[in-house]
N, C-alpha and C positions, 0 to 999 in steps of 0.2 A: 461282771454282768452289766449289761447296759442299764443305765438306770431309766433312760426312758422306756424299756420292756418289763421293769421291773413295777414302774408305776400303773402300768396298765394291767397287773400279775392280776387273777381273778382272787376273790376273798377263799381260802383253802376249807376253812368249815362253815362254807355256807349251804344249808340245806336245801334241799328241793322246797320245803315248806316253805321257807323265807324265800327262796329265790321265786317265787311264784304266786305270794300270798297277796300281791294286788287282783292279781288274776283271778285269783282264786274266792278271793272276799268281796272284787267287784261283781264276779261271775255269777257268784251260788247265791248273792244275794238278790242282785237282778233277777235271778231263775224263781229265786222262792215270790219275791213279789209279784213277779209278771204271770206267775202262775198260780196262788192267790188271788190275785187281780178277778182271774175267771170265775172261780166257783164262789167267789164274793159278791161277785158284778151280779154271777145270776141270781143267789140267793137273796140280793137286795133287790132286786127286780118284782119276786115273787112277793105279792102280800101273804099268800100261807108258808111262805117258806120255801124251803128247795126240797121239802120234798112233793111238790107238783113238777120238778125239773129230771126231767130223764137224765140216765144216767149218762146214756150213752151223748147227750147235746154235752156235757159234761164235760166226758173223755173229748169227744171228736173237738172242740174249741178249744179245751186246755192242753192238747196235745199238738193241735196245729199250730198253737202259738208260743208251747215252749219251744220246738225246732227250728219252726222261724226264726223265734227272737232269738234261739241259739246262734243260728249261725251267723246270725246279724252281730250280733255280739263279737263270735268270734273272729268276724272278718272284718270287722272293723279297727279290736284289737289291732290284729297283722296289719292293717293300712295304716292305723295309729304309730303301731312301734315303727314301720317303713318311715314313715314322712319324719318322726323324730330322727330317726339316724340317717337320713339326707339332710335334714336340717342341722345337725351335731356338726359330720365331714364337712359342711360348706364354709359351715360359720369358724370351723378349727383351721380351716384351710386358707381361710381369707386372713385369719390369727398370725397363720402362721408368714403369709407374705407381707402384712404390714410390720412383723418381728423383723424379717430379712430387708427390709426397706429402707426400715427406720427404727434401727435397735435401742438409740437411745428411748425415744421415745416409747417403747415395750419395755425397756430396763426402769422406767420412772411411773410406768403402769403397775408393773411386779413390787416395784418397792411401796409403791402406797399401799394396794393390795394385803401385804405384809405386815407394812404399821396398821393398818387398821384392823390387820386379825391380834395384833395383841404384842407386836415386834417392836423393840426398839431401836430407833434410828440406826442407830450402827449396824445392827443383828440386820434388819431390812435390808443394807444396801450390801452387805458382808455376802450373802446369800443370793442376792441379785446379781452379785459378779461371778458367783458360781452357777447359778442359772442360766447367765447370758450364754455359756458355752453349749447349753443345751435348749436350742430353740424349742424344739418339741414339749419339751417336759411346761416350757414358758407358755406357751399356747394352752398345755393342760390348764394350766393353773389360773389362766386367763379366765378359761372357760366355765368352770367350775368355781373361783370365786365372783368373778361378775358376772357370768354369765348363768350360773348355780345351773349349767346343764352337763352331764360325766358322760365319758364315753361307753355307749351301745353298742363294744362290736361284742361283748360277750352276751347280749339278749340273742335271739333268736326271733324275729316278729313270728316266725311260723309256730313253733312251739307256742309261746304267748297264748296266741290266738286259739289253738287246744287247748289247754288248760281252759280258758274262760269259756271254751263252750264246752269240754266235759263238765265244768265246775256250774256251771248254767242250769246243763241239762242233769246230771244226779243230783242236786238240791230241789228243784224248780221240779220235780218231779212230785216231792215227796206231798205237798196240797193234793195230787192227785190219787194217791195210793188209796185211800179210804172207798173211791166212788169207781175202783179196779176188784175191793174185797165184800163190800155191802149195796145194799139196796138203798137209793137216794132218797132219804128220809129226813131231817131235821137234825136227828143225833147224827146224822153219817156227815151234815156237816160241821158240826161240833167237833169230831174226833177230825175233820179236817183242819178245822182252826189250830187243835192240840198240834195238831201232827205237823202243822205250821212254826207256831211256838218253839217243838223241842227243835227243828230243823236252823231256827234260828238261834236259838240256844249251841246247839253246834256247831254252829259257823260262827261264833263267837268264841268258843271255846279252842277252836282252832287257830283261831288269829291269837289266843293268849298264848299256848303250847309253841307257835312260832316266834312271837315277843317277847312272853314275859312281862308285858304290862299289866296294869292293873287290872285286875279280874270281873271285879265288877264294870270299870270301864268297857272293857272288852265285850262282854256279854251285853250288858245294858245298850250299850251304844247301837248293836245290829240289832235288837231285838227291839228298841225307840224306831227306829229308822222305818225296819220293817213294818212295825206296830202301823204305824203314822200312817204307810202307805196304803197297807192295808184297810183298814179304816176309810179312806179316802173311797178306794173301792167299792167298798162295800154300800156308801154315802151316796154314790153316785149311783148306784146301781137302785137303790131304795128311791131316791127323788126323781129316777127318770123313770123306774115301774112301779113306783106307788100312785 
């Protein structure tokens, strides 16, 4: 097998969750703030509360600006992963003709590269003379340790970019569920905050189920974030309608 095919082989038990979970935890988190943002903005606005705020100013503002910022979201993503994997190919490619140019000098790149991940001299240069026969694989290794950028031909920008706007818009939804099932009252945004809360709570708990890290990190960390932002919102919305 060629080993330059080999190193590009995709990871075999990597899950749709992991493979997706920036998308996914950038997305749903975005969604739940940026739609929070709304029913917080107005509630702080109101000195008796939101329940002087109809419902439907409610819906119609927090819905036009979760799809917006959806798809803003998700097509930024797509533009995002594009310009990284023109930027990957260009900068691998230019790798690879100052390799074919000037081999010593890419053989004295590799071998530092090596000692300094933790090789010893011999082992560095022992490995570099087996390297030098594969240009490509040398270019990877370039890139990836000084350059700490890995090859995107297995992303998909378009995929990406779905992900972050379904993950946008069924999180970024759920602030709005309450003012779809009651009458816009004081409690109704209360159960909106809650219904905030557990959604961040979830999307916490996802990212642990994809990781494995620490549990509390995990949860605490979206739900700090969220919190914060939230808040913000709310702040603003109080001292520009109070």
């Amino acid at each position: 097998m060629d080993p330059d095919n080999k190193l590009q082989a995709p990871p075999p038990a990597l899950g749709k969750t992991q493979q997706f979970l920036k998308q996914i935890v950038y997305g749903g988190n975005d969604g739940i703030v940026t739609t929070f943002a709304i029913v917080a903005g107005f509630a702080g606005a109101s000195a008796e509360g939101v329940g002087h705020i109809g419902a439907v100013a409610v819906l119609v503002f927090g819905l036009a600006n979760l799809f917006a910022d959806a798809v803003s979201m998700g097509l930024g993503e797509f533009l995002s992963a594009r310009a990284q994997n023109d930027l990957y190919r260009s900068r691998h490619q230019a790798e690879l003709r100052d390799i074919g140019q000037h081999p010593s000098h890419g053989g004295k790149r590799i071998t530092g590269l090596l000692q300094h991940r933790g090789l010893s001299d011999e082992d560095a240069k022992t490995m570099t003379t087996i390297l030098s026969r594969h240009p490509r694989l040398m270019a990877d290794m370039i890139m990836s340790y000084q350059h700490g950028m890995h090859d995107p031909d297995d992303e998909n920008p378009a995929i990406n970019g779905l992900f972050t706007f379904f993950a946008f818009v069924c999180f970024g939804a759920v602030p709005l569920v309450p003012y779809f099932l009651f009458d816009p009252t004081p409690t109704t945004f209360v159960v909106s905050v809650l219904a905030t809360l557990l959604a961040l709570v979830a999307l916490g708990l996802l990212r642990f189920g994809a990781l494995r890290e620490n549990l509390l990190r995990s949860v605490g960390e979206t739900v700090l974030v969220g919190g914060v932002c939230a808040l913000v919102a709310f702040g603003v919305g109080w001292i520009v309608g109070g």
